[in-house]
C-alpha positions as CSV (number, residue, x, y, z in Angstrom):
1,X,41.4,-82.8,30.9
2,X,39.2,-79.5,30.2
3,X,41.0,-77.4,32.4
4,X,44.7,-78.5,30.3
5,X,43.2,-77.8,27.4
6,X,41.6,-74.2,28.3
7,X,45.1,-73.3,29.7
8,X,46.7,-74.5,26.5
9,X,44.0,-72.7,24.2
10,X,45.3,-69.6,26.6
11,X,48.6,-69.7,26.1
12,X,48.5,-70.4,21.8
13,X,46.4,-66.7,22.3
14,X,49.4,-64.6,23.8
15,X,51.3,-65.3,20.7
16,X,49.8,-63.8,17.6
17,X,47.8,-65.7,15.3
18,X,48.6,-68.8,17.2
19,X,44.9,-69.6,17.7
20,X,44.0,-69.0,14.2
21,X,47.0,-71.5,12.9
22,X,45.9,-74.2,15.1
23,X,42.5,-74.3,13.2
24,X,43.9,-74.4,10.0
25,X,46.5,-76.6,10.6
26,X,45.4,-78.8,12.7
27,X,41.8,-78.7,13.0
28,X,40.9,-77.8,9.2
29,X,42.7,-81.6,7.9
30,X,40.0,-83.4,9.6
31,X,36.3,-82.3,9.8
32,X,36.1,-82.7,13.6
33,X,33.1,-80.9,15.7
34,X,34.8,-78.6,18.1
35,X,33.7,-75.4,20.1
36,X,35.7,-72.1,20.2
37,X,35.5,-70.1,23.5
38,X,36.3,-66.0,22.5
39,X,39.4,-64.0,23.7
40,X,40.4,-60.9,23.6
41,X,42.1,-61.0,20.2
42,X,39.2,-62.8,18.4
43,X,37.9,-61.7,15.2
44,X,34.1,-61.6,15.4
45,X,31.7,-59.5,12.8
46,X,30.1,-56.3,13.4
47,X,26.8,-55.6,12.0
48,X,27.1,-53.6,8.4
49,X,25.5,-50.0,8.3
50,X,23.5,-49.7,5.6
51,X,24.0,-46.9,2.9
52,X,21.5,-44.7,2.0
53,X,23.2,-43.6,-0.8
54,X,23.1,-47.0,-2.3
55,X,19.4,-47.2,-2.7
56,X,19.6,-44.2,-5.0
57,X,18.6,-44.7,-8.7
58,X,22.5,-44.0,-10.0
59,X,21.6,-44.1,-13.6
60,X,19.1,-41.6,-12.9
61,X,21.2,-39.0,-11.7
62,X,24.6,-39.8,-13.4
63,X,24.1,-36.4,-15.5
64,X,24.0,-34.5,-12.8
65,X,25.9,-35.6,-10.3
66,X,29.3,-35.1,-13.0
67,X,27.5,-31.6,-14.0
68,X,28.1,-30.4,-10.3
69,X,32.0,-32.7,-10.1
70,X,32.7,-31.5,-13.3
71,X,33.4,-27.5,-12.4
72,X,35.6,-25.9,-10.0
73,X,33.3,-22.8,-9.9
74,X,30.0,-23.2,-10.7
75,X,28.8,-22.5,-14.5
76,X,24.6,-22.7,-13.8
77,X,22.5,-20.7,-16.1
78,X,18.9,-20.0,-16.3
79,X,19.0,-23.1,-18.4
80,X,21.0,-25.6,-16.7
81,X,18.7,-24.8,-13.8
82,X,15.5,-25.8,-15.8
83,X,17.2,-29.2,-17.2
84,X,18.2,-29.8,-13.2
85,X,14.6,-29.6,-12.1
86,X,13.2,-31.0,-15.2
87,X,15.5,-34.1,-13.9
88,X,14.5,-34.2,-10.0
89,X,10.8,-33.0,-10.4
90,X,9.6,-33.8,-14.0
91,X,8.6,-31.1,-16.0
92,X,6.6,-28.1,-15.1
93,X,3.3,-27.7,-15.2
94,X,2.5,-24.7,-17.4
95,X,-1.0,-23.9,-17.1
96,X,-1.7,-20.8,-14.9
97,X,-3.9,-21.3,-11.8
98,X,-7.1,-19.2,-12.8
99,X,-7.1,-15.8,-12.0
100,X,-10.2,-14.4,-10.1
101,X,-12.2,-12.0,-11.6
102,X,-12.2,-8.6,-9.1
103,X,-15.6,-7.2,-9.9
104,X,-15.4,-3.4,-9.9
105,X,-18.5,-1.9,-8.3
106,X,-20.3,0.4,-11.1
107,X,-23.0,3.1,-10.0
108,X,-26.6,2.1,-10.6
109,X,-27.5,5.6,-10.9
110,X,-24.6,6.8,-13.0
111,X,-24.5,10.6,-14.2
112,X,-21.4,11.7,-16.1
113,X,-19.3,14.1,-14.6
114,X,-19.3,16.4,-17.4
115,X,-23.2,18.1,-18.5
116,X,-23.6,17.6,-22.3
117,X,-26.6,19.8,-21.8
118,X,-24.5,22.6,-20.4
119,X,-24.4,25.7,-23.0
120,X,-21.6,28.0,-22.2
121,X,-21.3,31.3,-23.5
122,X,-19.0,31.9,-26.1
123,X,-17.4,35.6,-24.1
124,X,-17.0,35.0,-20.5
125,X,-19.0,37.5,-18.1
126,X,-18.4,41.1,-17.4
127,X,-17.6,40.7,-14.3
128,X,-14.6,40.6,-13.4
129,X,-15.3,39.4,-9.8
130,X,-15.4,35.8,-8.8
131,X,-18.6,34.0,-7.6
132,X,-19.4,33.8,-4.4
133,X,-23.2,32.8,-3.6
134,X,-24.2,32.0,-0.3
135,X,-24.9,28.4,1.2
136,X,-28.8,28.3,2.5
137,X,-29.9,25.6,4.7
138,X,-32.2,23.1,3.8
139,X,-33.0,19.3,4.1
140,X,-30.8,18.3,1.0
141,X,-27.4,16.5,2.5
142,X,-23.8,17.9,1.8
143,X,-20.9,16.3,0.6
144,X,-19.2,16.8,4.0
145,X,-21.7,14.8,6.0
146,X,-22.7,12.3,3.0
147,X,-18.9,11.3,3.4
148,X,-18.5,11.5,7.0
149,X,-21.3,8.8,7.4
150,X,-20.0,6.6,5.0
151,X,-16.9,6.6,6.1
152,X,-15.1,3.3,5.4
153,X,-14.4,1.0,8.5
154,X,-10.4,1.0,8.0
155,X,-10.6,4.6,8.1
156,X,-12.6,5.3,10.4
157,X,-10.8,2.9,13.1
158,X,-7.5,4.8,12.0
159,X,-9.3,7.8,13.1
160,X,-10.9,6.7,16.3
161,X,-7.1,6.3,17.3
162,X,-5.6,8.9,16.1
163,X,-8.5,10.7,18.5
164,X,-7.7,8.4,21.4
165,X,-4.2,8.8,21.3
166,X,-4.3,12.7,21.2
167,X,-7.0,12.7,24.7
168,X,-4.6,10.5,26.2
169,X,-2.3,13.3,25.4
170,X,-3.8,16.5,25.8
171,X,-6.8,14.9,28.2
172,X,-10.3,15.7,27.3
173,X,-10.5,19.1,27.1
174,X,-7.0,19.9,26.1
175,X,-8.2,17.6,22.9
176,X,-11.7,19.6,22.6
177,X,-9.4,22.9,23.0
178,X,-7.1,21.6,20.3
179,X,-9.5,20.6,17.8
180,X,-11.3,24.3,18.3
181,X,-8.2,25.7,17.0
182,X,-7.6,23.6,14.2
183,X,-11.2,24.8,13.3
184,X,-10.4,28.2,13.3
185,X,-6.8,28.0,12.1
186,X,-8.8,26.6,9.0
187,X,-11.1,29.3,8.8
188,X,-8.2,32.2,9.1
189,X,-6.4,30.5,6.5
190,X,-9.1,30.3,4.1
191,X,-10.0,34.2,4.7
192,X,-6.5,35.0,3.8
193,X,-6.2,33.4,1.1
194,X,-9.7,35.0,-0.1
195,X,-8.6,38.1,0.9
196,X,-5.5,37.7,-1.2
197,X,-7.3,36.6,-4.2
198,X,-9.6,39.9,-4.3
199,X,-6.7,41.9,-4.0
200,X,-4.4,40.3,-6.1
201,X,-1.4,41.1,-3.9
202,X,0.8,38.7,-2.2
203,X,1.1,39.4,1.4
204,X,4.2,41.2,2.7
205,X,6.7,39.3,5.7
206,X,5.4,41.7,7.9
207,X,1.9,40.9,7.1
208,X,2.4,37.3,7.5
209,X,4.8,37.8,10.5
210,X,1.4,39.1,12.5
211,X,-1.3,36.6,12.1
212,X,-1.4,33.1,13.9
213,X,-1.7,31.4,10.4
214,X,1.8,32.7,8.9
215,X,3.3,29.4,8.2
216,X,0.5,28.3,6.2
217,X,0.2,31.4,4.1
218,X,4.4,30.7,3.8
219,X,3.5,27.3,3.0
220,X,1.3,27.9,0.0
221,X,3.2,31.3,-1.5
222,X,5.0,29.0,-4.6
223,X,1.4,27.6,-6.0
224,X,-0.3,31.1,-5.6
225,X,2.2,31.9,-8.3
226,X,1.0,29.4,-10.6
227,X,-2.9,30.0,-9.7
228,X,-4.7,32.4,-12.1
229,X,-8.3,33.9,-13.2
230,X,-10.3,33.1,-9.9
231,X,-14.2,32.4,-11.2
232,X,-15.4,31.3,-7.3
233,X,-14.2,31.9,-4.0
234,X,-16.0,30.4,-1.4
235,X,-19.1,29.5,-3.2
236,X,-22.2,27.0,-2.7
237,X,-22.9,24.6,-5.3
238,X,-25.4,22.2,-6.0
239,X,-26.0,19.3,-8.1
240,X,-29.5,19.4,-9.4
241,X,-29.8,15.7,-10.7
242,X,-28.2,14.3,-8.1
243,X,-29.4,16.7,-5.6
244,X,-26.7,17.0,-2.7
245,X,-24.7,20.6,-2.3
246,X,-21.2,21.5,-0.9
247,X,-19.2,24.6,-0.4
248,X,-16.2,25.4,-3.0
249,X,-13.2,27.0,-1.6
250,X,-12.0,28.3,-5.0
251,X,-12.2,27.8,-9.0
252,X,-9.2,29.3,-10.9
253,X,-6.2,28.2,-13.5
254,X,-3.4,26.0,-12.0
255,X,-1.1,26.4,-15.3
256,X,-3.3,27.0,-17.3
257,X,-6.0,24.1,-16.3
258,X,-9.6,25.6,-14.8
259,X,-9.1,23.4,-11.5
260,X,-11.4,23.0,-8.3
261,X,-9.2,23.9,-6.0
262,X,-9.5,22.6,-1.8
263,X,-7.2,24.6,0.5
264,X,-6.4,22.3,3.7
265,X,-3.9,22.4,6.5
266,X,-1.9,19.9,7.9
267,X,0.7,19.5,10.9
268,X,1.6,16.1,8.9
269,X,3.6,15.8,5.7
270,X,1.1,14.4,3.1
271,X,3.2,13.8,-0.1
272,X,0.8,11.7,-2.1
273,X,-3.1,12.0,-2.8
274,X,-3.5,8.9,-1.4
275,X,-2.7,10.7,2.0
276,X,-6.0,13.2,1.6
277,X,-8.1,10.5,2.7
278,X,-11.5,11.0,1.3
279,X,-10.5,15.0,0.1
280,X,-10.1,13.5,-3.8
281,X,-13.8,12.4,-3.8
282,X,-14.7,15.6,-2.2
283,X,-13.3,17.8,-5.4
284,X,-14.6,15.1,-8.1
285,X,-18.1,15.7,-6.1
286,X,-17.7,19.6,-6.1
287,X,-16.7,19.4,-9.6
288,X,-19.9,17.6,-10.8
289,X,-22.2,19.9,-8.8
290,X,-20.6,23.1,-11.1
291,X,-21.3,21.1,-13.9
292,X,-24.7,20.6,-13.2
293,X,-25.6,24.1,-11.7
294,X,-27.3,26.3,-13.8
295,X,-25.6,29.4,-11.5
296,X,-22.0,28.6,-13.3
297,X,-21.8,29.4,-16.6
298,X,-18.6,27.2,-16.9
299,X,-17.8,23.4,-16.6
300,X,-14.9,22.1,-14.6
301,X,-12.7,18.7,-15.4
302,X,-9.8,19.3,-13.2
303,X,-9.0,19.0,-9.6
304,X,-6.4,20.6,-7.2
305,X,-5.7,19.7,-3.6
306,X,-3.1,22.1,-1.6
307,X,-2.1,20.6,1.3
308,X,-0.6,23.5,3.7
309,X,2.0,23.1,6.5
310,X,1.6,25.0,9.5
311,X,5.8,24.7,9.7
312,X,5.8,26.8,6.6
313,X,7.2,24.3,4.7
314,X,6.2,24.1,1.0
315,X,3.0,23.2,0.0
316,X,2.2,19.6,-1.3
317,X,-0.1,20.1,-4.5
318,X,-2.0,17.4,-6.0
319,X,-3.1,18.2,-9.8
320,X,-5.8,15.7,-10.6
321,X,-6.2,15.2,-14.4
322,X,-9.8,14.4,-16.1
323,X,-9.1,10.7,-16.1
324,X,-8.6,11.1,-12.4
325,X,-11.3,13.0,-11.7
326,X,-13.5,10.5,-13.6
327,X,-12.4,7.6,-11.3
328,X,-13.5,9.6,-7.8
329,X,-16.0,10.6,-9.7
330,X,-17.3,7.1,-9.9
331,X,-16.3,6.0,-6.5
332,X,-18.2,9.6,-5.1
333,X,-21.3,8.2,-6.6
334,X,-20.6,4.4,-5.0
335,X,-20.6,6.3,-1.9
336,X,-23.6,8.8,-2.5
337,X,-25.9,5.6,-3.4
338,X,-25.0,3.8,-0.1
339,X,-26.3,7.3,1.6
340,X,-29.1,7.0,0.1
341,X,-29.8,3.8,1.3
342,X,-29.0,4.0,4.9
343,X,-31.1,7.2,4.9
């Protein structure tokens, strides 16, 4: 009797619906307990994904979402954009994180750059030569070594490989070679330009043409132009407060301003003071020792570094105003204290 019935229940199923008009029908009149065995063509439920979308707060976000279906192209402003996160994040919070103080480092032994106690003549000297007194020996440091061993760490590790990568270059000796000549490149240059000062003539192509430091002297020829009334050339200078001493390549007008003025060479283009290194606190330092030595007769406020190119390609020079001056000025004495400490 089973097997008629699944052969009839097998049959109604080729036909379609058959099976499901049998229940209603026939079985559906009468409540009668039954059990269905599945086919092929039998309807059975598959479980319903679950939309994330539909757990979203809708009234929430209505505004927005026909703001953004509302335009073809979009029409956001500044504002819009402000009401949008206003609406997803709440409003901003407008206080400012606090900002941290930067404590600038002040001199405990501060001396201003420029002597009040200074008298100058009313008539300048006689003389029309510029100063030029020698530089004795004696225990008081110079500028040159207080800033060499005070160097700052940065610096001095950009050094130490700029001097590691050249004796991998040139080897040992080709570097000790190398920095001899630099050395005495330096010292030609300075010469020449001494030796033009003192003359007052400009030196000839020919002139140039013979000497190993012609591109530098090419280099500067635009700024001599502008350089007038030399008071010092080569001169020693000491600051008798402070008590350290340096050499002075040159005091004289750049247009018009009395300027300390540091020749330096350089195979390197160095556009911007901040490319002199530690040569900005050198000139505020020689600056302050003219002002406090009672051999000059004159005070100083300006600065003037000439950066020559051994190329012969013009001169980079870097005018530094009082205000400018004051500021190295400050940082020279930062670094004048910490010599004094260490020593």
């Amino acid at each position: 009797m089973l097997l008629f019935r699944m052969k009839f229940l097998q049959l109604l199923s080729r036909k379609s619906g058959g099976l499901e008009m049998l229940f209603q029908v026939h079985f559906c009149q009468k409540q009668v307990q039954y059990m269905c065995l599945a086919t092929s063509t039998c309807l059975y439920s598959k479980k319903k994904k679950v939309n994330g979308y539909e757990q979203v707060d809708q009234e929430k976000y209505k505004n927005l979402v026909c703001s953004v279906t509302s335009y073809k192209t979009s029409a956001q402003t500044p504002e819009t954009l402000f009401e949008e996160d206003n609406l997803l994040y709440g409003p901003a919070n407008k206080r400012r994180s606090p900002v941290k103080n930067v404590e600038t480092k002040t001199p405990k032994n501060w001396v201003p750059l420029i002597n009040p106690n200074k008298r100058i003549p009313l008539l300048d000297s006689n003389s029309n030569l510029p100063l030029k007194i020698g530089l004795q020996k004696n225990k008081i440091p110079s500028v040159t070594s207080i800033l060499q061993q005070t160097i700052p760490p940065q610096q001095a590790l950009y050094l130490e490989r700029w001097k590691q990568k050249m004796m991998l270059k040139l080897g040992k000796d080709g570097f000790a070679e190398y920095t001899k000549n630099l050395f005495l490149q330096g010292s030609l240059f300075h010469a020449a330009l001494e030796s033009i000062f003192l003359s007052e003539e400009m030196p000839t192509k020919g002139q140039e043409e013979d000497t190993a430091i012609s591109g530098y002297l090419s280099s500067v020829q635009h700024v001599l132009k502008d350089i007038s009334e030399v008071k010092a050339l080569e001169s020693a200078v000491r600051h008798e407060t402070l008590q350290y001493l340096g050499l002075v390549d040159c005091v004289a007008k750049y247009r018009g301003q009395l300027c300390v003025i540091d020749w330096k060479t350089s195979e390197k283009s160095k556009p911007s003071l901040q490319n002199t290194f530690d040569n900005p606190l050198q000139v505020a330092a020689y600056i302050g020792a003219i002002n406090h030595d009672v051999n000059y007769d004159f005070q100083v406020s300006c600065g003037l570094i000439v950066v020559a190119y051994k190329n012969g390609s013009p001169a980079h020079p870097h005018f530094m105003d009082p205000d400018l001056c004051s500021q190295y000025w400050n940082k020279w004495l930062l670094r004048l204290e910490e010599y004094m400490e260490r020593n």
